[in-house]
RODO-2510 file (C-alpha; in nm, 4 decimals, decimal comma):
residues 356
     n   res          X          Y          Z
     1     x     3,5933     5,3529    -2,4930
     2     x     3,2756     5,1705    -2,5090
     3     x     3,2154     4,8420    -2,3631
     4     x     2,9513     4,5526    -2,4578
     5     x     2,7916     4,3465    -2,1884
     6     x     2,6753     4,0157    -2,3440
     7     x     2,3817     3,7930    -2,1950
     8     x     2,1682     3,4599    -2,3053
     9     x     1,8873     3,5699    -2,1720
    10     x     1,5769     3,8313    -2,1015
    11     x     1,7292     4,1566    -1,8784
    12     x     1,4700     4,1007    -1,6286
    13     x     1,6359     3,7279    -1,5829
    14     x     1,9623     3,8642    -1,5053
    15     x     1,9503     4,0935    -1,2173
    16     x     2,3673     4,0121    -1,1919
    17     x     2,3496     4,2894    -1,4936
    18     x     2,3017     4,5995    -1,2848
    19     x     2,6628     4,5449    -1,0559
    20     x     2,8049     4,6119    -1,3857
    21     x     2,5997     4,8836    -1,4709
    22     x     2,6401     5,1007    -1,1643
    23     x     3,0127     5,0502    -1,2065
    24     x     3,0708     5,1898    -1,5652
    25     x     2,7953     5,4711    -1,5328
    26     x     2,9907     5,6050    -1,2273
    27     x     3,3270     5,5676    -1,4093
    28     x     3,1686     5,7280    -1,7422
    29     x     3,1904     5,4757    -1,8905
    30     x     2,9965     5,4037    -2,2301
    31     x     2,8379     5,0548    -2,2620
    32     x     2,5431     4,8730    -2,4756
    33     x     2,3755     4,5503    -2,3120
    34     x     2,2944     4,2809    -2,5877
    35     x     2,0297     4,0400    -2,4860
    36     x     1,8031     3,7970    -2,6203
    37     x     1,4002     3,8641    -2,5248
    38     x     1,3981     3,4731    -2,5432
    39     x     1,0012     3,4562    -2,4642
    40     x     0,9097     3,7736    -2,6183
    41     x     0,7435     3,9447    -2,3394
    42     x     1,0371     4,1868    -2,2533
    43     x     1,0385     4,5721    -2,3541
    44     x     1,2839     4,6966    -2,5921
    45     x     1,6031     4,7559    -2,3671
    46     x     1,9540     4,7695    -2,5396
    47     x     2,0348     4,5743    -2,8788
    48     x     1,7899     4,3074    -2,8262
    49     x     1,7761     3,9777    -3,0496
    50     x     1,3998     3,8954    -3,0591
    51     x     1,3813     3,5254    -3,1742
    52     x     1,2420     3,2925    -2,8878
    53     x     1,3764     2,9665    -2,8564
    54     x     1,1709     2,6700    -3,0378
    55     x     1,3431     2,3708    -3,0755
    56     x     1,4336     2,1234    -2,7619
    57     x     1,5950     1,8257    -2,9102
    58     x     1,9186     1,6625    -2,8115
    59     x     2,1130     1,8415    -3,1083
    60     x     1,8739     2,0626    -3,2108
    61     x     1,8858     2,2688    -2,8972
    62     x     2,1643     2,4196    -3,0084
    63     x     2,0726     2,5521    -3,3272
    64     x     1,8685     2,8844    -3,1552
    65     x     2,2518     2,9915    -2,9593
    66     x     2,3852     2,9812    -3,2421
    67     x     2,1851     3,1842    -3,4479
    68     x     2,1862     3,4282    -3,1678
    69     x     2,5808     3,3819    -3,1162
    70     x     2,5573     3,5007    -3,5108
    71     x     2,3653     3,7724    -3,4321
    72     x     2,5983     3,8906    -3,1245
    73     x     2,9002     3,8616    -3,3796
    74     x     2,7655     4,0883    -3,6040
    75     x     2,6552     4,3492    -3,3536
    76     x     3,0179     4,3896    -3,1902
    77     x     3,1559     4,4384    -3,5790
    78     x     2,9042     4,6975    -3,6641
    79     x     2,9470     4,8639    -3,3476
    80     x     3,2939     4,8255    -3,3221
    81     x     3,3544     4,7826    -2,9058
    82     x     3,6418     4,8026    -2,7422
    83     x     3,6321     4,5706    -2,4842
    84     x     3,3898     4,2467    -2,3748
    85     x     3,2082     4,1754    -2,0472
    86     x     3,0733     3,8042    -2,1741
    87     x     2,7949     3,6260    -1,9512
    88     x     2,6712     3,2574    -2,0110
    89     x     2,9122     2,9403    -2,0593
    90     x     2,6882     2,8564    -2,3880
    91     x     2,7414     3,2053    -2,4979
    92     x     3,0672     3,2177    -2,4428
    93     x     3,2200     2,8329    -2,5829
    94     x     3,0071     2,9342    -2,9319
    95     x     3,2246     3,2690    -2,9035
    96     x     3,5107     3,1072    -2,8211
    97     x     3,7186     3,1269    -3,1372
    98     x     3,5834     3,4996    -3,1617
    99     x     3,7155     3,5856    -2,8358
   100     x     4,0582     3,4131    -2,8892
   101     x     4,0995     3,6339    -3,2641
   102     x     3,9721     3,9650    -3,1953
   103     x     3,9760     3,9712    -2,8498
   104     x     4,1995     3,7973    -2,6105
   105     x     4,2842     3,9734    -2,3227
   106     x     4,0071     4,1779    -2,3956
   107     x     3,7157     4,0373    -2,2497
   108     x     3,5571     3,9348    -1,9138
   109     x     3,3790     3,6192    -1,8265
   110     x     3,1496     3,5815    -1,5913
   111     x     3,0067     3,2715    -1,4948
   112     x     2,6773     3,2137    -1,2905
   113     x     2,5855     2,8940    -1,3990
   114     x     2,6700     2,5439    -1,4276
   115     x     2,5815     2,4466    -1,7787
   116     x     2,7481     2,2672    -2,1088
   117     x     3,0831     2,3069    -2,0109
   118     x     3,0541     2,0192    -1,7600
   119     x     3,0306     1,8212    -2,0959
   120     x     3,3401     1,7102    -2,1552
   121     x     3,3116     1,7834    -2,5145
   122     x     3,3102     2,1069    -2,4406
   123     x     3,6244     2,0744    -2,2806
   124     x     3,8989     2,2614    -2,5309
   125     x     3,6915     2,5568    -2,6308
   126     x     3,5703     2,6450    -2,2518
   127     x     3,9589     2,6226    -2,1165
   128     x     4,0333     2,8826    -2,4533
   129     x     3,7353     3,0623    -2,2413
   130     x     3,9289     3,1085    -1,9546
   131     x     4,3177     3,1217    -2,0907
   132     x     4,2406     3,4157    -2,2982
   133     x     3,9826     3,6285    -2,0830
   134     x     4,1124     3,9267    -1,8455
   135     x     3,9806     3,8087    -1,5904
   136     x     3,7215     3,5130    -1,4978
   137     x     3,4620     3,6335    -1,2646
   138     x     3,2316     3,3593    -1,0747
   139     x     2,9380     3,4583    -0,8233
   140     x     2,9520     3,1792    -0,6133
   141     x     3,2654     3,0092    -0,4370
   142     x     3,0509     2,6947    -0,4419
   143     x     3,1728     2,6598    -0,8456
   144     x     3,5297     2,5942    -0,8111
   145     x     3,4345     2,2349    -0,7357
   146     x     3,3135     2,2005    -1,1083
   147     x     3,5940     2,4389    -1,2764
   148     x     3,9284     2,4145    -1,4053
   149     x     4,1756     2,4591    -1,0573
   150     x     4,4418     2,5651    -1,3088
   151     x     4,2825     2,9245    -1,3488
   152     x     4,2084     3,1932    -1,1399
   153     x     3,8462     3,3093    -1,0541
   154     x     3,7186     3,6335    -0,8910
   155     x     3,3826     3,6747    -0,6704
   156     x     3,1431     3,9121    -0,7816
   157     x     2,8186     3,8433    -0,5402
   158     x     2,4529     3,9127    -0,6458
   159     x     2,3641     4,2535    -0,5174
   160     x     2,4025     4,6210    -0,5140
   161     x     2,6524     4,7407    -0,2713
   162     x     2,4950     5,0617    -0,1797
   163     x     2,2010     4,8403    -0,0473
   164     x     2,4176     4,6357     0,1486
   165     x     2,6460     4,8906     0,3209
   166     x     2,3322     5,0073     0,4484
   167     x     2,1929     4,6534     0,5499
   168     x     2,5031     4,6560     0,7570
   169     x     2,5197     4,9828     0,8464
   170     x     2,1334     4,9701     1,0343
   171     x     2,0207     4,6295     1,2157
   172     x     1,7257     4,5040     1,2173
   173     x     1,5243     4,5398     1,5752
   174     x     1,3528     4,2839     1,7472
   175     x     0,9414     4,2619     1,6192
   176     x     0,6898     4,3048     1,9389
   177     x     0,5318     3,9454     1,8752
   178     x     0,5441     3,6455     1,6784
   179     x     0,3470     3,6319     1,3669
   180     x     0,0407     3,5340     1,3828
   181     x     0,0580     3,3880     1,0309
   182     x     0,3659     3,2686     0,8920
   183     x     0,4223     3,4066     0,5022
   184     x     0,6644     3,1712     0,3130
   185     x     0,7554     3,3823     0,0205
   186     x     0,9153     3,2350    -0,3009
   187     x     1,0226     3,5553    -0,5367
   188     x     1,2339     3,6144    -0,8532
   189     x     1,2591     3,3281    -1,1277
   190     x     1,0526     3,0029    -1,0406
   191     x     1,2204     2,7314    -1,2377
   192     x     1,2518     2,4241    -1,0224
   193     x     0,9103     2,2492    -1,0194
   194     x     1,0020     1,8869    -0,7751
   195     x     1,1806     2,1217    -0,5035
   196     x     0,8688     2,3690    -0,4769
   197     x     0,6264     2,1460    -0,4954
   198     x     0,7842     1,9702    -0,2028
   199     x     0,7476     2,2701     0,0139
   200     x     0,4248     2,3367    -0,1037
   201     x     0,3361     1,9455     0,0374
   202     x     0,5042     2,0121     0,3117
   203     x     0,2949     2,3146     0,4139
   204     x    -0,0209     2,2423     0,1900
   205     x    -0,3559     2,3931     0,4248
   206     x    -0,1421     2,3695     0,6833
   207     x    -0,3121     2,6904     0,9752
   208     x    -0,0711     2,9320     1,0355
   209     x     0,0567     2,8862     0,7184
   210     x     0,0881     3,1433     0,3870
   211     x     0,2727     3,0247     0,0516
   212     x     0,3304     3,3468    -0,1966
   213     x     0,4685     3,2947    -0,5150
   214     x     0,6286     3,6252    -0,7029
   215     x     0,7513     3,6070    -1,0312
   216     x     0,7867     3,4223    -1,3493
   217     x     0,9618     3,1173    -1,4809
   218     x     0,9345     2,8038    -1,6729
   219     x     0,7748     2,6090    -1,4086
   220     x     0,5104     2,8352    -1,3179
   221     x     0,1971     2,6908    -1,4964
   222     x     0,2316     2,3625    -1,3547
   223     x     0,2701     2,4402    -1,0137
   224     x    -0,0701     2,6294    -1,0286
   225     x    -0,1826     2,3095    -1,1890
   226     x    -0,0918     2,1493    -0,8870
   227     x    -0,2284     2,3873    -0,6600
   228     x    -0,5693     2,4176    -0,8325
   229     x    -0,5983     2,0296    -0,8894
   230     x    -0,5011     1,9714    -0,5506
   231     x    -0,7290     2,2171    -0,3696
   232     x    -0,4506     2,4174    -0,1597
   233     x    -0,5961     2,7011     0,0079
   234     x    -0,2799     2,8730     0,1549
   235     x    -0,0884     2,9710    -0,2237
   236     x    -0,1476     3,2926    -0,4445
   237     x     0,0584     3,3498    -0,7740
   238     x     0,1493     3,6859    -0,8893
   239     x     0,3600     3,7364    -1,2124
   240     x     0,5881     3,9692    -1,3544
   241     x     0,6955     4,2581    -1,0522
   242     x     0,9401     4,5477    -1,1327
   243     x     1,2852     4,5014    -0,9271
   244     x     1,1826     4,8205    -0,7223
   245     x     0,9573     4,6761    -0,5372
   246     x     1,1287     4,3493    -0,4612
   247     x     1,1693     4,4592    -0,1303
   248     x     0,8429     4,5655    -0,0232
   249     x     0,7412     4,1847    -0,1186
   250     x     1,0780     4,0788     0,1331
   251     x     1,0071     4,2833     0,4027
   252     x     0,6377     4,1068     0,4618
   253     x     0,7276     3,7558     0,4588
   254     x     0,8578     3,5266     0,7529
   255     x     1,0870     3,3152     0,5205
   256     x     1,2790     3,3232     0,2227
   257     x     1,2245     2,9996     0,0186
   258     x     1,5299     2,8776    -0,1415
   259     x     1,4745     2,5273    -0,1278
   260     x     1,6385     2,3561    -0,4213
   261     x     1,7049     2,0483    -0,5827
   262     x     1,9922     1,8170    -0,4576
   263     x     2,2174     1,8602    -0,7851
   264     x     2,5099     2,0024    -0,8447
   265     x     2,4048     2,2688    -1,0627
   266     x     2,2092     2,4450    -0,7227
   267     x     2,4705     2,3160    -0,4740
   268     x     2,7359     2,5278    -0,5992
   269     x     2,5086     2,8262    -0,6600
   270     x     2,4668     3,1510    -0,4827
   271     x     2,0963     3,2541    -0,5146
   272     x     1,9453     3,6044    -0,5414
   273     x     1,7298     3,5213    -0,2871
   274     x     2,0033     3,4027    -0,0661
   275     x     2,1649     3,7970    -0,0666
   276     x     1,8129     3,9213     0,0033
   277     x     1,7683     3,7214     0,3081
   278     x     2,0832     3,8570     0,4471
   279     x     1,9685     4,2394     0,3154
   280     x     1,5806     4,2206     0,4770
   281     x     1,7268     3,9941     0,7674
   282     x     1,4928     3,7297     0,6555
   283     x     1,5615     3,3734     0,7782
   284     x     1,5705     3,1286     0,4853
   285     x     1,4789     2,7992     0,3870
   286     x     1,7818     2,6092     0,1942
   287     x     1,8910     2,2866     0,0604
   288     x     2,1428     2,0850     0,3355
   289     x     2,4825     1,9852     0,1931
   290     x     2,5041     2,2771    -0,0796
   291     x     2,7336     2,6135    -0,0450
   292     x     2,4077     2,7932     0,0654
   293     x     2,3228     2,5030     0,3293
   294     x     2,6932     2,5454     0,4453
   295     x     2,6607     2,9409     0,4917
   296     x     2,3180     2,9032     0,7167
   297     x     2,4507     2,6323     0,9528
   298     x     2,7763     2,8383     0,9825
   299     x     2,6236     3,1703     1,0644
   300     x     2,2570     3,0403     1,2292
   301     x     2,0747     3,2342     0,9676
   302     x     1,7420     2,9961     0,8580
   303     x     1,7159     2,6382     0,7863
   304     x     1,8981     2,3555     0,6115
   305     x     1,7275     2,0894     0,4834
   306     x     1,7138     1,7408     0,3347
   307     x     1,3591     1,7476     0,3022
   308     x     1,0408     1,8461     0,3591
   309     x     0,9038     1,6389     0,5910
   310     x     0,7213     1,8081     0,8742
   311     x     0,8150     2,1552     0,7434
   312     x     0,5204     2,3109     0,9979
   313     x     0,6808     2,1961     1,2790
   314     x     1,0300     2,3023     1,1714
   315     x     0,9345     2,6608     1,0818
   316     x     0,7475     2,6855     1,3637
   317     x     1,0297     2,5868     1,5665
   318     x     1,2719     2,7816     1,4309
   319     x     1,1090     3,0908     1,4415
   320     x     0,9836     3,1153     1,8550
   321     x     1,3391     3,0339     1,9311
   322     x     1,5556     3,2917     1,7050
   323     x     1,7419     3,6084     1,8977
   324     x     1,6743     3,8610     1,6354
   325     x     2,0072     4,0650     1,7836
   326     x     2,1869     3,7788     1,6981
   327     x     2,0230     3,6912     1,4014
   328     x     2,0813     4,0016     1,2100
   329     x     2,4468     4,0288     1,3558
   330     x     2,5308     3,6915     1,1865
   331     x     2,4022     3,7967     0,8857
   332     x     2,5922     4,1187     0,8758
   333     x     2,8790     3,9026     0,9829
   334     x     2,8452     3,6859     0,6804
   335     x     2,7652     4,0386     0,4221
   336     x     3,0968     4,1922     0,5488
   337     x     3,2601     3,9081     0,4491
   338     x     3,0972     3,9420     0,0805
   339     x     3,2004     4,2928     0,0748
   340     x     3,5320     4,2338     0,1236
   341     x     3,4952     3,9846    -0,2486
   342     x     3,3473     4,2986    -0,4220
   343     x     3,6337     4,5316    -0,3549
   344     x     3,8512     4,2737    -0,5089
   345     x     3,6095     4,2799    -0,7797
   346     x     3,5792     4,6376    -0,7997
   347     x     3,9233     4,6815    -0,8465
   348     x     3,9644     4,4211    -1,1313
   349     x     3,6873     4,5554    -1,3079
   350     x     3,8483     4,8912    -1,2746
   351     x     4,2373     4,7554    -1,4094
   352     x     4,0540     4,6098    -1,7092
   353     x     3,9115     4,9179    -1,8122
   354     x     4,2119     5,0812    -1,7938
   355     x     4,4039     4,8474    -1,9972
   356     x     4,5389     4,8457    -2,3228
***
């Protein structure tokens, strides 16, 4: 059997990639990852499609998913795979007659992000999406507000499972002192230029204060604009970091940033970030009156927001009051409950497999 997993994106964007992979390499199983190296900067990995994207208009956006849907098309005929793991509502609708001919009942779909399907023209060909799939996985419970109730979806959180039994497994213990600086990191994709640059007001040469930025994204450039133009003292930048050392980068900050817009789109989500927090026993800052808001005020694990307003103070706050026993209890609390979602997932991924 061999199995393709399909994604809209670079690799290093789509960290989801490697709960798959750790499942089929310890089942034997053999699998190719097709990507698309959309700004040209990622290594060869896997059957890679190589054209970035170019054109941003209101129709003519879609012309570059297309091309690359054509591509993916013609990779699973030459290669001939027996079953689908599908990632990306774009990718996915454009595939959606594909899927329904050649392989209904034979494909996964996972779903991580609101995107065109909320357009109600998209309306038929997403619903084929979901009718024919085996399964329809989702990594956030948040996104059954904005999907068909008429279906049923499966959780598959954002992490490795190895790293999380053992998150549970050993608590964190309770730090001598206070720090004497406090490091707000923001780490993985940086896409969301209003939300950070709020925080960044909010904590701008503030003393006592460190902003750390890790990672790439779209947004990137102009929030060093800001920065520079604006004369903040307290901000680095570093780019591009391998995934291995994500949590030497976790383990030295004081927060987690996760502060996002106030849209639907990031209400519903489940961040990376959000599952590192709970790993490193970081308290995070998150956006009030979203799924991740919901989970911090719940379990007592960082802060929920509406804004930014007097951030210093709030952090500050926050972090001479927290019980660091309790603390990391809660947020083992709330990772036992996510491990109970990947067994479920486990399992399903497993029955697929062994399906005819």
């Amino acid at each position: 059997m061999k199995i393709a997993l399909i994604i809209g994106n670079n690799i290093w964007f789509c960290p989801f990639l490697a709960i798959y992979n750790k499942l089929l390499k310890e089942w034997g199983i053999e699998y190719d990852i097709i990507s698309w190296n959309r700004d040209g900067l990622e290594e060869s990995e896997g059957i890679q499609y190589n054209t970035q994207i170019k054109l941003q208009g209101r129709f003519t956006k879609f012309i570059p998913y297309l091309l690359y849907v054509k591509f993916v098309k013609e990779t699973i005929k030459k290669e001939k795979y027996d079953k689908l793991i599908v990632f990306s509502p774009q990718i996915a609708i454009f595939m959606s007659r594909f899927l329904r001919k050649f392989y209904s009942n034979r494909y996964i779909f996972d779903y991580r992000d609101l995107s065109i399907e909320q357009n109600k023209i998209f309306k038929h060909p997403f619903h084929s999406i979901l009718k024919y799939s085996y399964a329809n996985v989702i990594s956030s419970p948040g996104f059954r507000r904005c999907l068909p109730n008429q279906f049923k979806y499966i959780l598959s959180h954002n992490f490795n499972i190895d790293i999380v039994r053992k998150a549970i497994a050993h608590p964190i213990t309770e730090p001598d002192k206070l720090p004497q600086i406090i490091n707000v990191l923001t780490i993985g994709g940086i896409r969301d230029y209003s939300s950070i640059i709020e925080v960044i007001k909010g904590l701008a040469n503030k003393t006592g204060f460190q902003m750390k930025f890790v990672g790439k994204g779209p947004a990137t450039q102009l929030i060093q604009q800001y920065v520079d133009q604006s004369k903040i003292k307290n901000t680095t930048f570093e780019g591009y970091y391998p995934k291995e050392k994500e949590g030497d980068y976790i383990n030295q900050c004081s927060y987690l940033n996760i502060f996002y817009p106030a849209i639907i789109s990031h209400a519903t989500a489940l961040s990376n970030r959000f599952y590192n927090a709970l790993i490193y026993k970081k308290p995070m800052i998150v956006t009030a009156d979203s799924i991740q808001g919901d989970h911090v005020e719940k379990y007592q694990i960082g802060l929920a927001l509406h804004d930014c307003k007097d951030l210093d103070k709030k952090l500050n706050t926050w972090i001479q009051n927290i019980d660091y026993k309790i603390f990391s209890k809660q947020c083992n609390n709330l990772l036992t409950q996510f491990l109970k979602d990947y067994n479920i997932f486990s399992k399903t991924i497993s029955s697929f497999l062994q399906s005819y």
